[in-house]
C-alpha positions as CSV (number, residue, x, y, z in Angstrom):
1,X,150.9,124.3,306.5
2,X,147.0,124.7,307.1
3,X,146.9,128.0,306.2
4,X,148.2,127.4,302.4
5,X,145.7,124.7,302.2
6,X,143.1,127.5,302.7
7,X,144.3,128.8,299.6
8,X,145.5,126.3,297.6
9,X,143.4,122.7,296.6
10,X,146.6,120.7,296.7
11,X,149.9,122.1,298.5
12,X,152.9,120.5,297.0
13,X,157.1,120.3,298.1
14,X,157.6,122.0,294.7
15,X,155.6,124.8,295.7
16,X,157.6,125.5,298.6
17,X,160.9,124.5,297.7
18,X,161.8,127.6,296.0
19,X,161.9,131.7,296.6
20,X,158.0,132.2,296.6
21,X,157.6,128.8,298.6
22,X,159.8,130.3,301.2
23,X,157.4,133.5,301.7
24,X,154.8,131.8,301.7
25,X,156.1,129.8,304.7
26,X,156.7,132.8,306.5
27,X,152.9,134.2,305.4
28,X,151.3,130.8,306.8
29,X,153.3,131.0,309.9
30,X,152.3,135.2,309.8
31,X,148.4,134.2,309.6
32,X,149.0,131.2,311.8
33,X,149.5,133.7,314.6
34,X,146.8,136.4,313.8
35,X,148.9,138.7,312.3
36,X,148.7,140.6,309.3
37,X,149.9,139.0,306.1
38,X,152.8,141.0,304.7
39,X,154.1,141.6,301.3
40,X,157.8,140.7,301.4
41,X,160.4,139.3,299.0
42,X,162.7,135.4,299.5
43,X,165.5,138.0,300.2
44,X,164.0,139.3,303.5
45,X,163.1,136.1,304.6
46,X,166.4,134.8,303.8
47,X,168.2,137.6,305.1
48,X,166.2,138.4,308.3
49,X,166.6,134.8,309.4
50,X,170.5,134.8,309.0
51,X,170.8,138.4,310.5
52,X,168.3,136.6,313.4
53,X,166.3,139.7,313.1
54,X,163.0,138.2,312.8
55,X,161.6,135.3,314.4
56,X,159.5,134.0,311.4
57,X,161.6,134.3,308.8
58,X,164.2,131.7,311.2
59,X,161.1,129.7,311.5
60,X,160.2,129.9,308.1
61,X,164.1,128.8,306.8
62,X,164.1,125.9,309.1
63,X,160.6,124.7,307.7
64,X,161.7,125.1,304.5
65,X,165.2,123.1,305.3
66,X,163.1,120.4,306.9
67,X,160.9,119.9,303.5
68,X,164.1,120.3,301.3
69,X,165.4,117.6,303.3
70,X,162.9,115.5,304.2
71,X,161.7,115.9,299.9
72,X,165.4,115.2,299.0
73,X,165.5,112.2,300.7
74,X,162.3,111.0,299.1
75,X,163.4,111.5,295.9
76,X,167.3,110.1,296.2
77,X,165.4,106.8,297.8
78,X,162.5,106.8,294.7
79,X,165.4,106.6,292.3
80,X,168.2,105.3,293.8
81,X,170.5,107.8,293.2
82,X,173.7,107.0,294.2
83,X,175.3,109.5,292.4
84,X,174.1,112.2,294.4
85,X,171.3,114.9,294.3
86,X,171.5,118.2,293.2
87,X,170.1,120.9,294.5
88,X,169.6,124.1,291.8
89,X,167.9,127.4,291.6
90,X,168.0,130.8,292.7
91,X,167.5,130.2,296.6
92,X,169.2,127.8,298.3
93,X,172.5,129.1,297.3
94,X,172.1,131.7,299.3
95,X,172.6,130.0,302.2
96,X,174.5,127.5,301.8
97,X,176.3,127.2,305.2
98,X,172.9,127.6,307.5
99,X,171.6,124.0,305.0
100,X,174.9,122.7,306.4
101,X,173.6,123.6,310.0
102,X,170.2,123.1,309.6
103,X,168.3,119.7,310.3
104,X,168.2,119.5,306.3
105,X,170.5,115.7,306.1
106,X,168.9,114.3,309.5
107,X,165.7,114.8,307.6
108,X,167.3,113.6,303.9
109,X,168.8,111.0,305.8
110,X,165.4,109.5,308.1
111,X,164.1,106.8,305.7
112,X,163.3,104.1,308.1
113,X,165.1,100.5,307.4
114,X,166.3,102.4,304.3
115,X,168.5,105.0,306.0
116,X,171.9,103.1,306.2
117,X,171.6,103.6,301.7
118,X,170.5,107.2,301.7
119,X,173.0,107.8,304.2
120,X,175.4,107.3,301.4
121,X,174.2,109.5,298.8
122,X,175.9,113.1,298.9
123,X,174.2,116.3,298.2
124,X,175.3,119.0,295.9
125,X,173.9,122.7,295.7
126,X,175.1,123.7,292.2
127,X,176.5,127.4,292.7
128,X,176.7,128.3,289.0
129,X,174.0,130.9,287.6
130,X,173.8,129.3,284.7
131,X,174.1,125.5,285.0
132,X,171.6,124.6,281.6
133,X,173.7,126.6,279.7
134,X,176.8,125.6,280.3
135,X,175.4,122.2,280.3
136,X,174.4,122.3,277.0
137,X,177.4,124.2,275.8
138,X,179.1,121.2,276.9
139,X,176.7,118.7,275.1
140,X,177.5,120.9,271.9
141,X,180.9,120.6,272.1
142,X,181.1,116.8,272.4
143,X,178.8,116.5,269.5
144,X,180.4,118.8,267.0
């Protein structure tokens, strides 16, 4: 991601792991090529590259599948988190089935000597639009 580096001093997995990360993906791989930079939503770029209408936005959504794996794995291996790792927000349940298909858990699971033990830890893509809240409902509940 050279081009995003033009623009930004430090680019991180956070910044591209979400709707805006995603365009910007698509933009970088845009400018990358010569072409014109265009202003377009995380919708088209989802949507174009599960219709297969447009070549960068497939691109882009397996970039951003390979960081979400490849940063997912990093962070289940930092903390050891046998539980699982969940995976919440706006985006990626949109598409669930193409994560499923997408090189996302060969790049969770690639840790070196360490893969046999992330190999173990499932993924989960919360679905609910409002997980905090009905987290904390929850929390409420138990406590009065």
């Amino acid at each position: 991601m050279k081009e995003l580096q033009k623009k930004y001093a430090r680019v991180s997995a956070e910044q591209l792991l979400s709707g805006l990360g995603l365009v910007q993906i698509y933009q970088s791989l845009q400018s990358a090529q010569g072409l014109a930079v265009s202003n377009v939503d995380p919708a088209y770029v989802s949507t174009s590259a599960l219709e297969e209408t447009d070549e960068l936005a497939i691109k882009s959504l397996q970039i951003f599948c390979r960081i979400l794996g490849s940063f997912g794995g990093n962070l289940a291996l930092t903390l050891v988190t046998f539980g699982g790792v969940y995976i919440a927000g706006g985006i990626v349940p949109r598409f669930i089935e193409y994560v499923k298909n997408s090189d996302f858990r060969s790049r969770f699971d690639t840790k070196g000597r360490f893969s046999k033990l992330v190999e173990t830890i499932p993924v989960y893509i919360v679905t609910e639009d409002q997980p905090g809240l009905i987290g904390c409902a929850a929390y409420l509940k138990q406590e009065l």
